[in-house]
PAZAZA-755016 format. One record per residue (C-alpha): x, y, z; residue in three letters. Coordinates in steps of 0.25 Angstrom, whole numbers, padded with zeros to 4 digits, always signed. Example, Ala and Ser with C-alpha at 12.3 -4.5 7.8 and 13.67 -1.06 7.14 Angstrom:
# PAZAZA-755016
+0049-0018+0031ala
+0055-0004+0029ser
# end
This chain:
# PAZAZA-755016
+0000+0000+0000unk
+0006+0014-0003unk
-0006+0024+0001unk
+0002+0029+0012unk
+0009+0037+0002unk
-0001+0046+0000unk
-0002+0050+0013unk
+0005+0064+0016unk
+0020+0065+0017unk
+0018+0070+0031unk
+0010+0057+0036unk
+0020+0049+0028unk
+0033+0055+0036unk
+0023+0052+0050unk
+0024+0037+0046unk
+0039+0039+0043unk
+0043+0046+0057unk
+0033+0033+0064unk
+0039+0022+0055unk
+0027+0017+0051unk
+0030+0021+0038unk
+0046+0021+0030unk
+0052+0029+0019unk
+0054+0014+0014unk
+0038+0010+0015unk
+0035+0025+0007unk
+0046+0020-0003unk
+0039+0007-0006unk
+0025+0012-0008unk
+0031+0023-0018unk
+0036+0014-0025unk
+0027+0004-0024unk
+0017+0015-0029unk
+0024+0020-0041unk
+0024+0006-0046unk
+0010+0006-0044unk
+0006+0023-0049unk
+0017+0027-0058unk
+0013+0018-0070unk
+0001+0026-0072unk
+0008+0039-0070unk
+0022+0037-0077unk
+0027+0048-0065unk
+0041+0040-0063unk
+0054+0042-0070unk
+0063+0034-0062unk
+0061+0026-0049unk
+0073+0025-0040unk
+0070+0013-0030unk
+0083+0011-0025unk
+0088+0025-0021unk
+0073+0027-0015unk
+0074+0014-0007unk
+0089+0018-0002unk
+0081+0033+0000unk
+0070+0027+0009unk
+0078+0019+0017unk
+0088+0028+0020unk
+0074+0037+0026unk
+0068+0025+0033unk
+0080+0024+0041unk
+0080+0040+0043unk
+0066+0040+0049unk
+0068+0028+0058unk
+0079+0035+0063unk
+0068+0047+0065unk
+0078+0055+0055unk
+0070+0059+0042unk
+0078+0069+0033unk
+0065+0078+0031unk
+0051+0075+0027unk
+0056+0071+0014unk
+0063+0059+0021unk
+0058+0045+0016unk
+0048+0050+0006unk
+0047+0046-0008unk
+0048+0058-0018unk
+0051+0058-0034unk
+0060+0067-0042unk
+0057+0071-0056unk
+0065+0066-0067unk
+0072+0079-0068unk
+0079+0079-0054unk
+0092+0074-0053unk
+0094+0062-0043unk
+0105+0055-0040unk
+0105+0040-0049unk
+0093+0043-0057unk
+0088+0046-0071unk
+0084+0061-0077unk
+0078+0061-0089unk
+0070+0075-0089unk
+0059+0069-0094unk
+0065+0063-0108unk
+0069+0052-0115unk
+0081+0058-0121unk
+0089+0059-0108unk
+0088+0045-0104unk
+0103+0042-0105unk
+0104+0055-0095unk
+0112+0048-0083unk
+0107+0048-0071unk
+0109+0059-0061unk
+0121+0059-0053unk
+0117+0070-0044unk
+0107+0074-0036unk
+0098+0087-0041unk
+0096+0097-0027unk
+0079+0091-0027unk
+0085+0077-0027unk
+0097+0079-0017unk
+0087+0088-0008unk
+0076+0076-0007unk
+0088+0066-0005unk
+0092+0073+0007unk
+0080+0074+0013unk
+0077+0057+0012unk
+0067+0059+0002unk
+0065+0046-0007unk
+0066+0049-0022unk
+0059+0037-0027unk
+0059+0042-0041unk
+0059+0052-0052unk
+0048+0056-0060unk
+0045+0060-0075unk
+0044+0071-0083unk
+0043+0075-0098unk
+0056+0081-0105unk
+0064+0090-0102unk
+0053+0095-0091unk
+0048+0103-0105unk
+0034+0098-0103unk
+0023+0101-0092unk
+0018+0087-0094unk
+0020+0073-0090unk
+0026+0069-0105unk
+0040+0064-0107unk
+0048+0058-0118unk
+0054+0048-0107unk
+0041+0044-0098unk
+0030+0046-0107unk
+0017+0051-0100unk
+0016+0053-0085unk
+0001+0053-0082unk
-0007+0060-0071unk
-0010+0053-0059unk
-0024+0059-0058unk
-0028+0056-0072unk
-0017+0050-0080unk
-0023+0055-0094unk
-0018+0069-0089unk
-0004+0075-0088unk
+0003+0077-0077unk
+0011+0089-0081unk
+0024+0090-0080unk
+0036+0093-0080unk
+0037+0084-0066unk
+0027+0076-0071unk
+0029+0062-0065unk
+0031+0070-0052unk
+0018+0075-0051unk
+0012+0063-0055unk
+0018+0055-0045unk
+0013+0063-0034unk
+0000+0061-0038unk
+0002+0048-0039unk
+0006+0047-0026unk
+0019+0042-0029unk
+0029+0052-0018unk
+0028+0062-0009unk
+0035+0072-0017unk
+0041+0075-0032unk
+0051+0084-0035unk
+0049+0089-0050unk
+0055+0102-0057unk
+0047+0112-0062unk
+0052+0123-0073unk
+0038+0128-0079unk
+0029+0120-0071unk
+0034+0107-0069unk
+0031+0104-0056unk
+0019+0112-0054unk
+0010+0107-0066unk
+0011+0092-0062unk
+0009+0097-0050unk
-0003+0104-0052unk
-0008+0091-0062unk
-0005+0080-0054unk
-0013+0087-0041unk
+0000+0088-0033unk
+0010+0100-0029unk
+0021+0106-0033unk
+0030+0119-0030unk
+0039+0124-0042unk
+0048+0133-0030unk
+0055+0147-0032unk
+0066+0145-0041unk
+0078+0140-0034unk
+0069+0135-0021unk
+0072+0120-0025unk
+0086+0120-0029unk
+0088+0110-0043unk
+0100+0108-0055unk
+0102+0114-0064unk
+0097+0129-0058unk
+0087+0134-0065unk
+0079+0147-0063unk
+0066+0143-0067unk
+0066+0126-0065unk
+0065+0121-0050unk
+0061+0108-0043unk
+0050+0106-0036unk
+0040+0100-0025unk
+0030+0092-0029unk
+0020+0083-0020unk
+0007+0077-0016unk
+0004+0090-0006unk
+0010+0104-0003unk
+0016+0099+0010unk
+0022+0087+0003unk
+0030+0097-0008unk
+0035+0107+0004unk
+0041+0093+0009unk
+0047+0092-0003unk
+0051+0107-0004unk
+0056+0107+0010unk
+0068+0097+0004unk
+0071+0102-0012unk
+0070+0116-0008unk
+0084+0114-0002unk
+0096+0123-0006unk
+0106+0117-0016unk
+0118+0123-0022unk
+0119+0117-0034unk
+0107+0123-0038unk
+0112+0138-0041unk
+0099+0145-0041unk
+0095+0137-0029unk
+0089+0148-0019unk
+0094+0146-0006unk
+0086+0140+0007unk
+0070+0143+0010unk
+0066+0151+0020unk
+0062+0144+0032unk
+0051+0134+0028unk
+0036+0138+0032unk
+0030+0129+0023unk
+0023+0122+0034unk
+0015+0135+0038unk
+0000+0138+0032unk
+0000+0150+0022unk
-0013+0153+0022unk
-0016+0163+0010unk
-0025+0174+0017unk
-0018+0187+0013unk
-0010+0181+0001unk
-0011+0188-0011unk
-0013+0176-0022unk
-0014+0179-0038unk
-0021+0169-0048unk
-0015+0167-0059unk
-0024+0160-0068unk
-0019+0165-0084unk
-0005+0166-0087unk
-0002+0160-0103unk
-0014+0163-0112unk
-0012+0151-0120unk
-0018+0143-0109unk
-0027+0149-0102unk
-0033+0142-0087unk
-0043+0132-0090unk
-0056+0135-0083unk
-0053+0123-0072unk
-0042+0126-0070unk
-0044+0140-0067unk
-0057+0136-0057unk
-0047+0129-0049unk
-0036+0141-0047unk
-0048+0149-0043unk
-0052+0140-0033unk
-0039+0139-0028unk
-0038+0156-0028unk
-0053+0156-0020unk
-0046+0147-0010unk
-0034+0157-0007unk
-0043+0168-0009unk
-0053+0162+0003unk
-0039+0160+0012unk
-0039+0175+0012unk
-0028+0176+0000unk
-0029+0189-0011unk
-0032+0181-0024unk
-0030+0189-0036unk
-0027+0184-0051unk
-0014+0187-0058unk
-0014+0192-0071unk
-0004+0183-0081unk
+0007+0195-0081unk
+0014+0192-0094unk
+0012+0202-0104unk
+0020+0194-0115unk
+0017+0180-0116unk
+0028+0174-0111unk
+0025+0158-0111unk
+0029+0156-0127unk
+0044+0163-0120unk
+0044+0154-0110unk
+0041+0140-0119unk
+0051+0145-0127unk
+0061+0145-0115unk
+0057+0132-0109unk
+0058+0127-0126unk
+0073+0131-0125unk
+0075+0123-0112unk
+0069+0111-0117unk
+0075+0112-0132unk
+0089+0113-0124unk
+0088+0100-0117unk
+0083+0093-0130unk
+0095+0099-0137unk
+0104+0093-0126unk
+0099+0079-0128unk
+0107+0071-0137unk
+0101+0072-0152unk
+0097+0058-0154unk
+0087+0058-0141unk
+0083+0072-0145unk
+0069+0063-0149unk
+0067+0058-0136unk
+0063+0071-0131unk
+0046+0073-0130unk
+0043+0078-0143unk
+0034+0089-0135unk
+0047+0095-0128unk
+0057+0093-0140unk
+0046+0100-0150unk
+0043+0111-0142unk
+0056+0114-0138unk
+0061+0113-0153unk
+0058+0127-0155unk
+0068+0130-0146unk
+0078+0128-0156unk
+0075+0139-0163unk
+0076+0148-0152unk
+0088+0158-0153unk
+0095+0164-0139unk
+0088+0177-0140unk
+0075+0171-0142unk
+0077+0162-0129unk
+0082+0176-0123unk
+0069+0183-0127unk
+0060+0171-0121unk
+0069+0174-0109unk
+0065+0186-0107unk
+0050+0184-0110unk
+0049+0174-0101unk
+0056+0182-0089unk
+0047+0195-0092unk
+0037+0187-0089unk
+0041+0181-0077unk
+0044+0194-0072unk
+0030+0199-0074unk
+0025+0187-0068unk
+0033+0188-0055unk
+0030+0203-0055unk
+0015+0199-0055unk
+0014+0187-0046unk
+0023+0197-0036unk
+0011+0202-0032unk
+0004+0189-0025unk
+0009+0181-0014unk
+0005+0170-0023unk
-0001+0165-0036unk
-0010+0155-0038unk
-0011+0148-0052unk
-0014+0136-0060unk
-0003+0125-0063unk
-0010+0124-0079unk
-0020+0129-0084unk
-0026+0116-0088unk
-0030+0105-0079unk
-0020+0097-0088unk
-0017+0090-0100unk
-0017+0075-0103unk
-0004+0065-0100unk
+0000+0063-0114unk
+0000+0078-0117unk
+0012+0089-0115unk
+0005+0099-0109unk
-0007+0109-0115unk
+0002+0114-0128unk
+0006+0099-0134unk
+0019+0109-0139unk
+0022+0116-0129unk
+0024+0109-0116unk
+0025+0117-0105unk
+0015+0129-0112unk
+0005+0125-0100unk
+0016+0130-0089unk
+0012+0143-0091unk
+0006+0144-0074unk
+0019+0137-0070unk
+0030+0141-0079unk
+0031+0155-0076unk
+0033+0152-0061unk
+0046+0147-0065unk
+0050+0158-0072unk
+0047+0168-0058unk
+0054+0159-0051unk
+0041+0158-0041unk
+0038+0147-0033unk
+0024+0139-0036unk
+0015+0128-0032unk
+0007+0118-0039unk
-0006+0112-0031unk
-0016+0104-0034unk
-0030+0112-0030unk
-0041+0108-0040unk
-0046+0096-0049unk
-0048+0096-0063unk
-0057+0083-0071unk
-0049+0074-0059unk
-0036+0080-0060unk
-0028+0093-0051unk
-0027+0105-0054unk
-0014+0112-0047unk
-0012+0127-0044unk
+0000+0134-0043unk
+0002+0143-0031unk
+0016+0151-0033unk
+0022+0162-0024unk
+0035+0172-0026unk
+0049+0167-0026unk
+0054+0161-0015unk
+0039+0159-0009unk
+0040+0143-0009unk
+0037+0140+0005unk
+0024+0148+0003unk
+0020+0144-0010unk
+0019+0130-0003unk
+0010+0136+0010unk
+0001+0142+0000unk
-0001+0129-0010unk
-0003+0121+0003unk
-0013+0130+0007unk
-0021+0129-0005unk
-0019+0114-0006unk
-0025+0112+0009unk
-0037+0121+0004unk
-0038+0113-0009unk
-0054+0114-0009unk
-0055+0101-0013unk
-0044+0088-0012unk
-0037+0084-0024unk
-0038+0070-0020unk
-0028+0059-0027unk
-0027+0055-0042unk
-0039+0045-0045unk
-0027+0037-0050unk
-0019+0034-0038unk
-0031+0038-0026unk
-0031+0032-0013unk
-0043+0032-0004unk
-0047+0045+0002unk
-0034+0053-0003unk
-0035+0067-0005unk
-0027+0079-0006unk
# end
């Protein structure tokens, strides 16, 4: 039997601390459970039984000592195919880099997770190159949603969020650089936080791509942000220790000033659903005593062509660094719509530079004015499992909600607060730069006061589980 793994972190470390329970039992039934889930999903890209088992032992031996490490200690966790860990494969989502030997070193999420006794049971999938918001890759083919596996997951930490809805760990790591952990996030019915940039240190430094917390509930990713947020020098843009950790206090949202943020790219404007959602959401911060105003899209150039164009130049580099005989493995939806790229001069790329950071300056300048802003993930309730997003050939075009808070550097939150035809619907709470800590208070607020509880995929329920 493995139902106890859906019981919270929190009861599972008070079965640890008695002994009626060890990180080797929770082991087992993670295992024991992606035998029996993953085939319907396709969440995992590698399993790493033998380093897990030496992981869990190591923690059992530490918690009958009555020594954990953190609250981390003993619990099973996945990785995404991305994250370098010491011993196992990355692929980036493609077949094209299968002869890629495995990592010889340990990335800072990785490392900081290890320190803490966590127990990486596996890596999970993801499509090429992280180029597409969906779970479609050359190299795992379809990853399916646990709460209707017709539909997408999204991406690009695809398998992550899938196997957290499929109950499989108690928390992912994925990376999110328009989006990546927030739209699964929001499809999969789970929670994510794509931090301020440099929060959540990561190789190679980047000023818009960061790691991120995914779990089951907002309590289980501060658990998770608690340990990755950790400095690391290797990182150079790595920002340097958090301020003294309040996320277990309440942050009530009487008094706050919250804009709604319901249009932002014309080409896709907020389905009806979707919209009657985010305004529920807005009426229950607005009935907390928060000032709930919308935010007006503050663009007055359209700059979301600029910014494909920029994301087309990264994913056309990493195809031409492929050696030209795989060059074919890559998904035909990523090498296509980043084949234009080629055509792309220096002072072209330098224009779309530009474009896109004018605009991220207006929209920091605008959202300066809230304590927070409240938004939808997508502006769909989603897509099906085969497809590569809402614009067959441009892959990450739905982004638009998430991808400009990587461009601001903002931290922002994905949570699950409606359904849709039997499937979530995630909003995304963001704050100003360096506002982590409270970005997580207020998404946990709004999750306790969810009007009504998201329940588990039909797929995988268990009697009586709701969230």
């Amino acid at each position: 039997m493995t139902d106890f793994l859906d019981s919270s972190a929190a009861e599972i470390r008070s079965r640890l601390r008695t002994g009626d329970l060890t990180p080797v039992d929770l082991l087992d039934a993670t295992l024991h459970r992606i035998d029996e889930r993953n085939p319907a999903i396709n969440a995992i890209a590698h399993r790493d039984d033998r380093s897990a088992r030496a992981a869990a032992e190591a923690s059992a031996a530490r918690w009958a000592a009555g020594a954990p490490l953190s609250d981390l200690d003993g619990l099973p966790v996945t990785i995404k195919d991305s994250i370098n860990a010491v011993g196992t494969p990355w692929r980036h989502g493609s077949a094209a880099h299968t002869d890629v030997p495995d990592s010889r070193v340990d990335s800072p999420p990785a490392a900081r997770l290890k320190e803490a006794g966590a127990v990486i049971v596996a890596k999970t999938t993801m499509p090429d190159f992280g180029m597409m918001a969906a779970g479609v890759s050359s190299l795992y083919g379809i990853v399916r949603n646990p709460w209707d596996t017709s539909r997408n997951t999204g991406g690009s930490s695809a398998g992550a969020g899938a196997c957290l809805a499929a109950g499989i760990g108690f928390g992912a790591v994925g990376t999110d650089i328009a989006g990546s952990v927030r739209l699964p996030a929001g499809q999969c019915g789970v929670v994510a936080l794509k931090p301020t940039q440099g929060r959540i240190p990561h190789l190679p430094a980047s000023t818009t791509r960061s790691p991120g917390p995914m779990a089951r509930t907002v309590d289980e990713a501060i658990d998770l942000y608690r340990v990755i947020a950790g400095f690391d020098a290797r990182d150079a843009l790595a920002l340097g220790p958090d301020s003294p950790d309040g996320l277990d206090a309440d942050l009530p949202p009487a008094g706050l000033r919250i804009g709604v943020l319901s249009e932002l790219d014309p080409r896709f404007p907020l389905d009806q659903r979707v919209r009657e959602v985010l305004q529920t959401a807005a009426d229950v911060l607005a009935s907390g005593g928060a000032d709930v105003r919308a935010l007006t899209a503050p663009f007055g150039v359209e700059p979301s062509d600029a910014l494909d164009r920029v994301f087309q130049v990264r994913a056309r580099t990493e195809w031409e660094g492929i050696a030209p005989a795989k060059r074919d493995l890559v998904h035909p939806a990523v090498a296509d719509w980043a084949a234009a790229a080629a055509g792309y001069s220096a002072t072209d790329h330098a224009r779309d530079l530009g474009i896109v950071d004018g605009a991220q300056a207006a929209l920091q300048a605008a959202t300066a004015e809230f304590d927070f802003v409240l938004a939808p993930v997508i502006p769909t309730p989603g897509f099906a499992a085969e497809t590569v997003g809402i614009d067959a050939t441009h892959p990450l075009a739905h982004c638009t909600f998430t991808a400009w808070f990587n461009q601001t550097g903002q931290p922002a939150s994905s949570v699950p607060f409606g359904l849709i035809d039997g499937c979530p619907v995630g909003l995304q709470v963001a704050g100003p730069r360096l506002s982590d800590q409270r970005v997580l208070r207020l998404t946990r607020w709004l999750e306790v006061h969810r009007p009504v509880p998201l329940g588990r995929p039909p797929l995988f329920a268990t009697a009586g589980g709701t969230r």
